[in-house]
DRENDO-1510 file (C-alpha; in Angstrom, 1 decimal, always signed):
<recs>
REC; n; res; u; v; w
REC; 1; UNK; +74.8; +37.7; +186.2 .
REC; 2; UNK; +75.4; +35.7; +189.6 .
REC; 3; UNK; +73.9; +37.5; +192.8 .
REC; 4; UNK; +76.8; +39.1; +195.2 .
REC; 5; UNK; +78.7; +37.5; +197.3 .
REC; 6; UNK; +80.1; +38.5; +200.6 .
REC; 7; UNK; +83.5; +37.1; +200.1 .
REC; 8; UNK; +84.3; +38.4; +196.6 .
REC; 9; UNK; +83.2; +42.2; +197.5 .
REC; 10; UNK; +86.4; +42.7; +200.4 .
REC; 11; UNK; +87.8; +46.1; +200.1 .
REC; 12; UNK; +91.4; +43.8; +198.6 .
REC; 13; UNK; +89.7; +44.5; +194.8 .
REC; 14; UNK; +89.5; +48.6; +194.9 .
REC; 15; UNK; +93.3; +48.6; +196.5 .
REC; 16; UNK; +92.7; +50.6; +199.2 .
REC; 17; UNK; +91.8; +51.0; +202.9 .
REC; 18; UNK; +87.9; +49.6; +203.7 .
REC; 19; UNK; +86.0; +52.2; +205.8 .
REC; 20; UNK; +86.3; +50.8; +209.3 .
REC; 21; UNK; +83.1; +49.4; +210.1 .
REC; 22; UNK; +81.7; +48.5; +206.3 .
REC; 23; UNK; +80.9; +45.0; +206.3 .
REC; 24; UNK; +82.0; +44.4; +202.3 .
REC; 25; UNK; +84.6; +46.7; +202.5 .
REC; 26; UNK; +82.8; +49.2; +200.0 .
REC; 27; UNK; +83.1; +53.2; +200.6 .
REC; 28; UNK; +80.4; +55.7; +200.4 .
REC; 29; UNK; +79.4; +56.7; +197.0 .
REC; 30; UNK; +80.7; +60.5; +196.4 .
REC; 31; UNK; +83.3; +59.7; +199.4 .
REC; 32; UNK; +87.1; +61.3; +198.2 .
REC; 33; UNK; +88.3; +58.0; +196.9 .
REC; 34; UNK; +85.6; +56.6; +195.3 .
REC; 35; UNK; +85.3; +56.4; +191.6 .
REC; 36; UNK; +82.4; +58.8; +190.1 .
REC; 37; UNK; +80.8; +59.4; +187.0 .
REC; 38; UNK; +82.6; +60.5; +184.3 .
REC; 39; UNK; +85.8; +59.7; +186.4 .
REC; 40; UNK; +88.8; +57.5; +185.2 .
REC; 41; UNK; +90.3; +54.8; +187.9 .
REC; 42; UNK; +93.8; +54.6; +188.6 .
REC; 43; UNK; +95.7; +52.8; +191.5 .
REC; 44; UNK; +95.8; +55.8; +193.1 .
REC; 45; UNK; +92.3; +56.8; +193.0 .
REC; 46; UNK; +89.3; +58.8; +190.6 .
REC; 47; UNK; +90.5; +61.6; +188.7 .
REC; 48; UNK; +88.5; +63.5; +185.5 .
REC; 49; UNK; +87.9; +61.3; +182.5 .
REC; 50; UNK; +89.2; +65.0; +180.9 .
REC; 51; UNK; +91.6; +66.3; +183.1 .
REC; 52; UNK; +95.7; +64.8; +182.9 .
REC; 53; UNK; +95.5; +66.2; +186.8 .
REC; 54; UNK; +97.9; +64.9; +189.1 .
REC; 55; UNK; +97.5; +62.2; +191.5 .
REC; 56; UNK; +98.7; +61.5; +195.1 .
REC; 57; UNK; +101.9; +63.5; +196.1 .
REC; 58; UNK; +101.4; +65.9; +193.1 .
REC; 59; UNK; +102.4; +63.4; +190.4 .
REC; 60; UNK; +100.8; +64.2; +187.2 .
REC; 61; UNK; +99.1; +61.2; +185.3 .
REC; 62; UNK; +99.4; +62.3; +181.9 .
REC; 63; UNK; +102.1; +60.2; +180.9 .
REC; 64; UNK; +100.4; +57.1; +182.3 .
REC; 65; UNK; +98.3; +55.1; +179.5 .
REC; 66; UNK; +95.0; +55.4; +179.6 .
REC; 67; UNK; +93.7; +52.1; +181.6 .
REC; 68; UNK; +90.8; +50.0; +179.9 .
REC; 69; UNK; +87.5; +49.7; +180.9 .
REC; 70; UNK; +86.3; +46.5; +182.1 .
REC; 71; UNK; +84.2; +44.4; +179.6 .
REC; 72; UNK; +80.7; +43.2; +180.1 .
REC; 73; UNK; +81.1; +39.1; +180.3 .
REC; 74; UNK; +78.6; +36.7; +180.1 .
REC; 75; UNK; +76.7; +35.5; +183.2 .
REC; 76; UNK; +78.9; +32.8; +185.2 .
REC; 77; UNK; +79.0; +29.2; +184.5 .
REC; 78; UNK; +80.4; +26.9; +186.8 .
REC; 79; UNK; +80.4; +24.2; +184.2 .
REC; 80; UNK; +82.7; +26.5; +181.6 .
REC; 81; UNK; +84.8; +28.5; +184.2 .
REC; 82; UNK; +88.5; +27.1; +184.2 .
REC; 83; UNK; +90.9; +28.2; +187.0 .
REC; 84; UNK; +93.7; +30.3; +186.6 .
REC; 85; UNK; +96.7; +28.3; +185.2 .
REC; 86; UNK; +99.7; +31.3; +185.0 .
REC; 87; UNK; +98.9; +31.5; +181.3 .
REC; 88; UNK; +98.7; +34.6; +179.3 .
REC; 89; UNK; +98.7; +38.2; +181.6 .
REC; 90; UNK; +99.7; +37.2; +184.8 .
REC; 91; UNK; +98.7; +39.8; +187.4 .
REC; 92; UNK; +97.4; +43.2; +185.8 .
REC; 93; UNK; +98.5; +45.8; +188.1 .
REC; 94; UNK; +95.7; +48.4; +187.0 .
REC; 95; UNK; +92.2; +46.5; +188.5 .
REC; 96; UNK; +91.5; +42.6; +189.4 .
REC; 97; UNK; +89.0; +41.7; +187.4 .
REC; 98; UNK; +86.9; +39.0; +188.1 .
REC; 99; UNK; +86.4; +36.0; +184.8 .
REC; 100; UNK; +82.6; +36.1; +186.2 .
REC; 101; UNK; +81.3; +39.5; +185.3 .
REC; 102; UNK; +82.0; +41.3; +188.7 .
REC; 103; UNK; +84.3; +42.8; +190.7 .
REC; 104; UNK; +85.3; +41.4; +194.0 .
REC; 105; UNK; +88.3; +39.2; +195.5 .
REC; 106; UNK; +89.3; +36.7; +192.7 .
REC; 107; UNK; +91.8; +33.8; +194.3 .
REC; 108; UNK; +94.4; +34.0; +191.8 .
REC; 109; UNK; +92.9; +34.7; +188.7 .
REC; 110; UNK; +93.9; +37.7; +186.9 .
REC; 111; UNK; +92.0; +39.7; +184.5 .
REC; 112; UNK; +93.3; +38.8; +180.3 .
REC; 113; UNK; +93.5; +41.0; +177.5 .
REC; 114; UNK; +90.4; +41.0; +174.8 .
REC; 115; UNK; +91.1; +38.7; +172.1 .
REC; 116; UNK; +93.4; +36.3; +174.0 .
REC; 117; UNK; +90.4; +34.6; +176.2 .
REC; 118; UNK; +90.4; +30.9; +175.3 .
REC; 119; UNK; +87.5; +30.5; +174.2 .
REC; 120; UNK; +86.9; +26.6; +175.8 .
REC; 121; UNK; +86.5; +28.6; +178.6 .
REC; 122; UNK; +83.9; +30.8; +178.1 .
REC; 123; UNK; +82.2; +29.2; +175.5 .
REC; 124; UNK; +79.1; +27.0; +175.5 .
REC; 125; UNK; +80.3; +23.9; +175.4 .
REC; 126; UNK; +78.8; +19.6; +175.6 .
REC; 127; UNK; +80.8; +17.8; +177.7 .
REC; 128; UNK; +82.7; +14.8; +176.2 .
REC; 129; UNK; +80.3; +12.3; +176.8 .
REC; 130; UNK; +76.9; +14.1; +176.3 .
REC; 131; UNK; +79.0; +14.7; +172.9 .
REC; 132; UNK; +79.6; +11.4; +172.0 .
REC; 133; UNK; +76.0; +10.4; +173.0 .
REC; 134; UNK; +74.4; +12.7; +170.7 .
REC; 135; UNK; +77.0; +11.6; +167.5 .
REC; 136; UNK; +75.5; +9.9; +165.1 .
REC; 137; UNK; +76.3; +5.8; +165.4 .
REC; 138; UNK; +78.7; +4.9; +163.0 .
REC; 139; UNK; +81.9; +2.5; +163.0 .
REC; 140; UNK; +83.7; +4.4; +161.0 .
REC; 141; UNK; +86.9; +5.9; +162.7 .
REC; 142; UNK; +89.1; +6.8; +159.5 .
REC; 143; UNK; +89.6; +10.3; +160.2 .
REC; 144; UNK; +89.4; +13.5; +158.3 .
REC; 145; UNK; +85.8; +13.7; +157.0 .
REC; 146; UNK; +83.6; +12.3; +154.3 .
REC; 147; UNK; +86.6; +12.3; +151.5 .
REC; 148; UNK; +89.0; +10.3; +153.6 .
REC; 149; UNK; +86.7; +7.8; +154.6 .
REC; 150; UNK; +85.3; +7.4; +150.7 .
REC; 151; UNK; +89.2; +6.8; +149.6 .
REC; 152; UNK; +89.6; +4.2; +153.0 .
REC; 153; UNK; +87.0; +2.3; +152.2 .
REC; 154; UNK; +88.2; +2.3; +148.3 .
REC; 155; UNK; +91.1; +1.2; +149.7 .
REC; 156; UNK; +89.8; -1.8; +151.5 .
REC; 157; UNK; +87.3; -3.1; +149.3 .
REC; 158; UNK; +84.4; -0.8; +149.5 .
REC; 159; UNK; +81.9; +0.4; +151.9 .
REC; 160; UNK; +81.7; -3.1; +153.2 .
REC; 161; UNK; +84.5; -5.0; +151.6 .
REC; 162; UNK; +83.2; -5.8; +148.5 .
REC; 163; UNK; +82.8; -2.3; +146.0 .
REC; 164; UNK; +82.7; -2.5; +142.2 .
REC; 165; UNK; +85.7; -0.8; +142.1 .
REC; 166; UNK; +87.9; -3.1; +144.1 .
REC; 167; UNK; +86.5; -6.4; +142.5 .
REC; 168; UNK; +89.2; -9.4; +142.5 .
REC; 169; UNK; +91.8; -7.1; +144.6 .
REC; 170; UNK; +92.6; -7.7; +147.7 .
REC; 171; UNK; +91.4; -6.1; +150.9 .
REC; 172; UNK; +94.2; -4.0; +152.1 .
REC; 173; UNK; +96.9; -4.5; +149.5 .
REC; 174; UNK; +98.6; -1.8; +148.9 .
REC; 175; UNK; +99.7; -0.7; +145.7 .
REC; 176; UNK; +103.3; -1.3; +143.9 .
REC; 177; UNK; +105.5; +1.2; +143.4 .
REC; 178; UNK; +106.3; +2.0; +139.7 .
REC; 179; UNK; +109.0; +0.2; +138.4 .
REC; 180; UNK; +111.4; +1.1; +136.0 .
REC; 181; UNK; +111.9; +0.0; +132.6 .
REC; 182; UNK; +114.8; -2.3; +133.6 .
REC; 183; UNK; +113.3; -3.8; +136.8 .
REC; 184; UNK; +110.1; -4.3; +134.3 .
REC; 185; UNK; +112.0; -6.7; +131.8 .
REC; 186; UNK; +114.4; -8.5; +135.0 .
REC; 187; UNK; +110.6; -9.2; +136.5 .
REC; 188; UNK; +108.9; -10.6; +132.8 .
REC; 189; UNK; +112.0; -13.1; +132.2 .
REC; 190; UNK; +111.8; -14.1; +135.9 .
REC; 191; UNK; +108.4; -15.3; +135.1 .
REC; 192; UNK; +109.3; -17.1; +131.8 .
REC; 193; UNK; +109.5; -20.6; +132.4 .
REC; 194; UNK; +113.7; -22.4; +132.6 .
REC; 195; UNK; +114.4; -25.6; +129.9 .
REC; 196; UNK; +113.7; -27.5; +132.9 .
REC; 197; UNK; +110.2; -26.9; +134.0 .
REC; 198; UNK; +109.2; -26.7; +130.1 .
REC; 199; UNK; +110.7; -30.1; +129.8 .
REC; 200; UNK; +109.2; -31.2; +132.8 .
REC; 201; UNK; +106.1; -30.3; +131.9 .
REC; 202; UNK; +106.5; -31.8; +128.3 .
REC; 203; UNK; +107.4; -35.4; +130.7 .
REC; 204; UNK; +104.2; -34.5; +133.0 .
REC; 205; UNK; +102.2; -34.2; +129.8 .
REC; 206; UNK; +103.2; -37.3; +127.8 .
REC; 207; UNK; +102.8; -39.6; +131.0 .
REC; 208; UNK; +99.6; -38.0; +131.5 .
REC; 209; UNK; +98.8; -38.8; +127.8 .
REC; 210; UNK; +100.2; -42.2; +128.2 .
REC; 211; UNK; +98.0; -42.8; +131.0 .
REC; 212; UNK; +94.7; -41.9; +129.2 .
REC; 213; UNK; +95.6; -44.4; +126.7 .
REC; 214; UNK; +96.3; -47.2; +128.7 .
REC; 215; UNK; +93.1; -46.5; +130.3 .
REC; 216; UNK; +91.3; -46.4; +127.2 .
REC; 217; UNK; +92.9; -49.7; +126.0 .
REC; 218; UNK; +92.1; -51.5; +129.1 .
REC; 219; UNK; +88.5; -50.3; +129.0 .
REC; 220; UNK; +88.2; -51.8; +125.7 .
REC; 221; UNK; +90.0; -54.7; +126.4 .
REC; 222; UNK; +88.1; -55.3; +129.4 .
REC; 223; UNK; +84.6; -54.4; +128.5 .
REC; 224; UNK; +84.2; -53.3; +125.0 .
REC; 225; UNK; +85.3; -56.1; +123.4 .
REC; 226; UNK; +83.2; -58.3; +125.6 .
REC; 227; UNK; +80.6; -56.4; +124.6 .
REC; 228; UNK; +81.1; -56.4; +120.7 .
REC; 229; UNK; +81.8; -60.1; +120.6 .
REC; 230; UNK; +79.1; -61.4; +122.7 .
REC; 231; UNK; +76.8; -59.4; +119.8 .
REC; 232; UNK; +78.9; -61.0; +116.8 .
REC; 233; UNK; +79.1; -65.0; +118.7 .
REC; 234; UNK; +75.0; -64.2; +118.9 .
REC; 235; UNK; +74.4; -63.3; +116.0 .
REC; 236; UNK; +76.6; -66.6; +114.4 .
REC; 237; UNK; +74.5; -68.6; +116.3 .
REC; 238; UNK; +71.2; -67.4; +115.2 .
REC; 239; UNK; +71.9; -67.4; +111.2 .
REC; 240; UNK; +73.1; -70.6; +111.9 .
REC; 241; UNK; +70.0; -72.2; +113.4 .
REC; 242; UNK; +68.1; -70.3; +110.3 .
REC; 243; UNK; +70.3; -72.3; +108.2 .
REC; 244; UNK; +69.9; -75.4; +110.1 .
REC; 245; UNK; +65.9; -74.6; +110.1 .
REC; 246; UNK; +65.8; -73.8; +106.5 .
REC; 247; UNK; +68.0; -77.0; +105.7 .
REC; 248; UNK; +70.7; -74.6; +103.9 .
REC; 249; UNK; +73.6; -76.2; +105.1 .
REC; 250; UNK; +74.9; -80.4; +105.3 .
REC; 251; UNK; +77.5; -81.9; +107.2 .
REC; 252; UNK; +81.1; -81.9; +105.4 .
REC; 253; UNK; +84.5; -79.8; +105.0 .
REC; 254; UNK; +84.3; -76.2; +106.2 .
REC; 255; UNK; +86.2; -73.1; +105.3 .
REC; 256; UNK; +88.2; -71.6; +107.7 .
REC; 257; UNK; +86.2; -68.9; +110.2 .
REC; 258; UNK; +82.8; -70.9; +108.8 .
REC; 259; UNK; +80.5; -72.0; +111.7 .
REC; 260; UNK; +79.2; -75.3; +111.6 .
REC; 261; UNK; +77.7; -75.9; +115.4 .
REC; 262; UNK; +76.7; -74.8; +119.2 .
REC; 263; UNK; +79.0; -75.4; +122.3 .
REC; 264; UNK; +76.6; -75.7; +125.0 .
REC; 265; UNK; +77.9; -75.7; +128.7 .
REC; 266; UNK; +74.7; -75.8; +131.0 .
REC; 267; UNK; +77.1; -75.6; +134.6 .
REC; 268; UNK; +78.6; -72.0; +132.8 .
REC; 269; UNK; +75.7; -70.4; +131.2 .
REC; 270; UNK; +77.8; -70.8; +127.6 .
REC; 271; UNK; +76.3; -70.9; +124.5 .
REC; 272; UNK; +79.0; -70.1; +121.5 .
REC; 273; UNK; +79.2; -71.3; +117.8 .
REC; 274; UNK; +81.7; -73.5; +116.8 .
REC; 275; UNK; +84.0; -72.3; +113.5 .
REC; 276; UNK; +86.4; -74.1; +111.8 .
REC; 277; UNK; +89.8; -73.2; +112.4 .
REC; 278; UNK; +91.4; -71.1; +115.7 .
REC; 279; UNK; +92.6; -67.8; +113.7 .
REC; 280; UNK; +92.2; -65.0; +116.5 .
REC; 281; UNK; +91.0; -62.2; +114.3 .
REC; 282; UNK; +88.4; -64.4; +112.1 .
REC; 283; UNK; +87.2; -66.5; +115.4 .
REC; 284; UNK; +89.0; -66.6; +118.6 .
REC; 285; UNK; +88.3; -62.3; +118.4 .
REC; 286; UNK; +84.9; -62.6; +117.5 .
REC; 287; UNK; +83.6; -64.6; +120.3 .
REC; 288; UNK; +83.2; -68.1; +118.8 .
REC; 289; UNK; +85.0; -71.5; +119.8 .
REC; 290; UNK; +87.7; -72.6; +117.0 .
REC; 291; UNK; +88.5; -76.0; +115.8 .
REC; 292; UNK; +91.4; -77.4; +115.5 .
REC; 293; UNK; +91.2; -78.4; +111.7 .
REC; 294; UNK; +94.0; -77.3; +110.3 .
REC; 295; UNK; +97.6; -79.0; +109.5 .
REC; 296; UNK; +99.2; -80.9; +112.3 .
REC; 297; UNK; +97.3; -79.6; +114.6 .
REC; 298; UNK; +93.7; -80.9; +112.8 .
REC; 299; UNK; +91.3; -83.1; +114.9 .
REC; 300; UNK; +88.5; -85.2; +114.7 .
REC; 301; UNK; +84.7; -83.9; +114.1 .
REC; 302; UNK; +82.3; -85.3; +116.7 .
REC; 303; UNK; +80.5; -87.1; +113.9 .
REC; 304; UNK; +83.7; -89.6; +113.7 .
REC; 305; UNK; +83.8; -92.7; +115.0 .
REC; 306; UNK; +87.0; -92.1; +116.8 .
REC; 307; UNK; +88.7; -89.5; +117.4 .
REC; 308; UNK; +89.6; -86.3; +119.6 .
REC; 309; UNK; +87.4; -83.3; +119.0 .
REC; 310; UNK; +89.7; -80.6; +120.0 .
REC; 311; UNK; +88.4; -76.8; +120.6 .
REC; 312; UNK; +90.0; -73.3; +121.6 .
REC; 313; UNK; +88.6; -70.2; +122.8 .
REC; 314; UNK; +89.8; -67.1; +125.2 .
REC; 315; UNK; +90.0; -67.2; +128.6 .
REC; 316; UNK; +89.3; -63.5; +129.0 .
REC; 317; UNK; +88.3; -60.5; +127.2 .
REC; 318; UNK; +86.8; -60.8; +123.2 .
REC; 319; UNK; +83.5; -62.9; +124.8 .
REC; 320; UNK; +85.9; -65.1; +127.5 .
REC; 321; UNK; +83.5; -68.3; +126.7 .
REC; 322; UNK; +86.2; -70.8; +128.5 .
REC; 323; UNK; +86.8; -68.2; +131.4 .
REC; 324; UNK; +85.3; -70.4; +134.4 .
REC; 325; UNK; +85.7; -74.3; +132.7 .
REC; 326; UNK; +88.3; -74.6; +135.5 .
REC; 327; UNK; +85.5; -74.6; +137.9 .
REC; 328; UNK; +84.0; -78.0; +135.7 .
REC; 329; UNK; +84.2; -80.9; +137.6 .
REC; 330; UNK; +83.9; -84.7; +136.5 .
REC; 331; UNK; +80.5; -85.2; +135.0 .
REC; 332; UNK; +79.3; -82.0; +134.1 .
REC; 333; UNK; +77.9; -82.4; +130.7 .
REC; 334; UNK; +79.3; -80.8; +127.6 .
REC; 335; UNK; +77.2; -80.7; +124.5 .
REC; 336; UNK; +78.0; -80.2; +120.9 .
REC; 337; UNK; +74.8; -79.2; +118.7 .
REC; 338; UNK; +74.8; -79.7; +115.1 .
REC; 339; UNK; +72.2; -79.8; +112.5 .
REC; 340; UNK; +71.3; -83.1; +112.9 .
REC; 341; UNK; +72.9; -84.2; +115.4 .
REC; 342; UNK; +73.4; -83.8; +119.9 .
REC; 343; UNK; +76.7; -85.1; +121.2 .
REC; 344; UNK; +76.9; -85.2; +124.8 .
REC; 345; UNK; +80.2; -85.6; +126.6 .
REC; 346; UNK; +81.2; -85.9; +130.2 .
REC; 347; UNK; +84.2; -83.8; +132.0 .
REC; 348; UNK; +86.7; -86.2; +133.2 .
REC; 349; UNK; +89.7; -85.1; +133.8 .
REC; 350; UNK; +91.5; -81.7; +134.1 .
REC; 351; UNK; +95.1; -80.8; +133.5 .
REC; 352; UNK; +95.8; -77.0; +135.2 .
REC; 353; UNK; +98.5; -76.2; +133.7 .
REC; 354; UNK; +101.0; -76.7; +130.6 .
REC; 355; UNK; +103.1; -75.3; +127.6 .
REC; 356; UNK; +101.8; -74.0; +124.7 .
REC; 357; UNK; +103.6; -76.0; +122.6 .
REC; 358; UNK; +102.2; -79.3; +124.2 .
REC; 359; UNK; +100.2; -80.1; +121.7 .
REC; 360; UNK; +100.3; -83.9; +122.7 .
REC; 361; UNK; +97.1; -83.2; +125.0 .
REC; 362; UNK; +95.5; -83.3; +121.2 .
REC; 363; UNK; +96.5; -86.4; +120.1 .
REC; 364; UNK; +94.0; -89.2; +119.4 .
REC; 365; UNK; +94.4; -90.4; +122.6 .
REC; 366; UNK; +95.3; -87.7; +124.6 .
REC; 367; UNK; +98.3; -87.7; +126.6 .
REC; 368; UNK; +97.3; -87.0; +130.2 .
REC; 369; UNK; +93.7; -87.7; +130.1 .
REC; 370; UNK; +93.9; -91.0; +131.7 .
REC; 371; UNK; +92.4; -92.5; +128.4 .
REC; 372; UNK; +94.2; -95.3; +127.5 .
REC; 373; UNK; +92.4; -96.0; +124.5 .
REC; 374; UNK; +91.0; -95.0; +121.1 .
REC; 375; UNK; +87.3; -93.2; +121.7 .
REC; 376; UNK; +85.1; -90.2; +121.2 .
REC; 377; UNK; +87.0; -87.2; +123.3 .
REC; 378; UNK; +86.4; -84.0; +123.4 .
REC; 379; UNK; +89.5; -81.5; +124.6 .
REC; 380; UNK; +88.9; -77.7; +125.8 .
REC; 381; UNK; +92.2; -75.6; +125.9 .
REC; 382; UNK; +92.3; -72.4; +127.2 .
REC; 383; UNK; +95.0; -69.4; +128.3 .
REC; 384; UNK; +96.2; -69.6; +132.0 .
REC; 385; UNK; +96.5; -67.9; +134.6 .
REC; 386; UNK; +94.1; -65.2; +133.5 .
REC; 387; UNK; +95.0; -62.3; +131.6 .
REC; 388; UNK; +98.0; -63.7; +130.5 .
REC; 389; UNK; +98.9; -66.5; +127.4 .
REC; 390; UNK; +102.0; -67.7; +129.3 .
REC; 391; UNK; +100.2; -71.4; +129.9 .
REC; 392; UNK; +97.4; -73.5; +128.8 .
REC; 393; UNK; +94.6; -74.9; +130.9 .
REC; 394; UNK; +93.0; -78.3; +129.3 .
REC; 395; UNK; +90.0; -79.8; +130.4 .
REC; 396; UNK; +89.0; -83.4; +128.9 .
REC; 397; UNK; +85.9; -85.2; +127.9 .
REC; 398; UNK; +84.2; -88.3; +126.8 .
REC; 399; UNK; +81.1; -89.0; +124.5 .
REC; 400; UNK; +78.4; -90.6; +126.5 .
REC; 401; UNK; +75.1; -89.8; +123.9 .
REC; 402; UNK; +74.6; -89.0; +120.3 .
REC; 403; UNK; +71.4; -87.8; +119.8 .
REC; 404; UNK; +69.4; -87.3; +116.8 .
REC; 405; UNK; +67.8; -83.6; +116.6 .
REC; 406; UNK; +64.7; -85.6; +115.0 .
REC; 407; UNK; +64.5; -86.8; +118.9 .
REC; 408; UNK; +64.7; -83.5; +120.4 .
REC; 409; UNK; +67.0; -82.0; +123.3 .
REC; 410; UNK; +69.0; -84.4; +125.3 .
REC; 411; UNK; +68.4; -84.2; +129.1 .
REC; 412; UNK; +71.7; -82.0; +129.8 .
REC; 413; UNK; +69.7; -79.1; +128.0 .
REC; 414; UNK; +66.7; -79.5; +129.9 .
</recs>
């Protein structure tokens, strides 16, 4: 309870006439006027809590409802008291009574019936921001309690995005209606593939297919074959030195795809066996250098007296032994080993390109050489430009030594 003050206790709060000369505006306890003990209080002044007596001017108050008595209310608090804003009550016409506890003048506010006090304005209460304060932290603002936030964050992924429940769904998706039956079978064959895209995709496949294959065949063309021929020319080349060192084999007629010597170009790095014949898959394929021994195309061996010792090989891919003999230039030695026998030649002359079918460049004396004539040649033919079959390349050459094998390497092969 407040202490009293001056200007709430005016004589305005008891409806009637201050005692001239009272400072608060209070009468005399026991004065006619004054409420007693045991008294009831009308407007119009005390009268027995048991007696329906009349009041002023003879008027009984027995019809006039018993007024209540003032409640006890808790001590004032500025911080809770709320002016009067016309609400419930207005202006009670039996006593002014004050929100604070106590009767005296009250600017305005009137006194409200039990039960219908708001309560925000008596009550206890934190203000806003002491209330926030004292929350616990959280960044949570899905209201509606503990349940509502559980289903929001379901919703979204889990307490942070990522729950067990919601793995591969995304955040924030919300869910499809139900669809009919109807609008379930319009939505399946809208996702089955037209003729076109399955035919496209049948295209897409086979040139995809195609692609690998090509691939493939120009890997093998390119590298594997190298490969497995330069193993196969090698190996030729050895068993035919074992002959040659274990005197297995003589000079004379060979079979077709039989080896019988050793091309040896020191400027390229070449070293391939020589076999009779120029059949692709028995020699050209396998890495070895074929003769020209066969029907109108045969030529001389190098052991003749005269003659043109012709020879074929590829230009590229299946051990390429004649790939660079464009880069030979007049002089660079060519040697042909046999088993008893080195023949050197010197490169003289180059022809870059002609037909296939020009098969005058293997004539005794060649046509094109610049020999004029009869002599020990030696004629390389090859596939230009590379990669291709469309022309021949044709280098020449002419026999310079013949040297015994009794005598050891010639110079060239030092």
């Amino acid at each position: 309870m407040t202490a009293l003050r001056p200007e709430r206790e005016s004589g305005a709060a008891y409806r009637g006439a201050a005692p001239a000369g009272s400072p608060y505006g209070q009468q005399p306890h026991g004065d006619p006027g004054v409420w007693q003990q045991g008294q009831q209080w009308s407007e119009n002044g005390p009268y027995p809590a048991d007696s329906g007596g009349a009041g002023h001017a003879g008027q009984p108050y027995g019809h006039l409802p018993r007024p209540r008595q003032p409640q006890q209310q808790p001590p004032y608090d500025a911080t809770a008291a709320v002016p009067y804003d016309g609400g419930y009550g207005g202006y009670n016409e039996y006593s002014e009574y004050s929100e604070y506890g106590e009767y005296g003048a009250h600017t305005g506010a009137s006194y409200r019936e039990p039960g219908l006090v708001d309560n925000e304005t008596v009550a206890l209460r934190v203000p806003e921001a002491e209330e926030a304060r004292q929350a616990p932290h959280t960044t949570d603002s899905t209201p509606g309690g503990r349940a509502a936030r559980r289903k929001a964050a379901r919703k979204h992924g889990g307490r942070r995005g990522n729950g067990p429940g919601t793995a591969g769904k995304p955040a924030g998706r919300a869910q499809e209606a139900p669809r009919s039956r109807m609008e379930a079978r319009r939505a399946a064959r809208a996702q089955k593939p037209s003729a076109g895209v399955l035919v496209s995709r049948v295209i897409g496949e086979l040139f995809i297919t195609t692609g690998v294959v090509m691939l493939l065949f120009v890997t093998y063309q390119l590298w594997w074959s190298n490969v497995r021929a330069h193993a196969e020319a090698g190996s030729a080349a050895r068993h035919l030195q074992q002959d040659w060192a274990n005197g297995k084999r003589a000079p004379g007629a060979f079979a077709p795809g039989q080896g019988f010597a050793i091309l040896h170009i020191p400027k390229l790095d070449v070293v391939a066996p020589i076999a009779e014949g120029t059949s692709k898959t028995q020699v050209l394929d396998k890495g070895m250098v074929g003769h020209y021994g066969e029907g109108s195309l045969k030529t001389a061996m190098p052991d003749a007296r005269t003659g043109n010792f012709g020879l074929a090989a590829h230009r590229n891919t299946h051990g390429e032994p004649f790939r660079y003999i464009n880069l030979l230039k007049p002089g660079d030695p060519i040697v042909v080993e046999t088993q008893d026998d080195y023949y050197v030649y010197k490169m003289t002359s180059t022809l870059p390109v002609t037909s296939p079918s020009n098969t005058k460049v293997l004539d005794p004396i060649p046509q094109g050489s610049g020999f004029t004539e009869p002599g020990r040649y030696i004629t390389l033919t090859t596939c230009t430009p590379e990669f291709t079959s469309k022309y021949r390349l044709i280098v020449w050459g002419k026999m310079v030594e013949e040297r015994p094998r009794s005598k050891g390497k010639p110079d060239a092969l030092l």
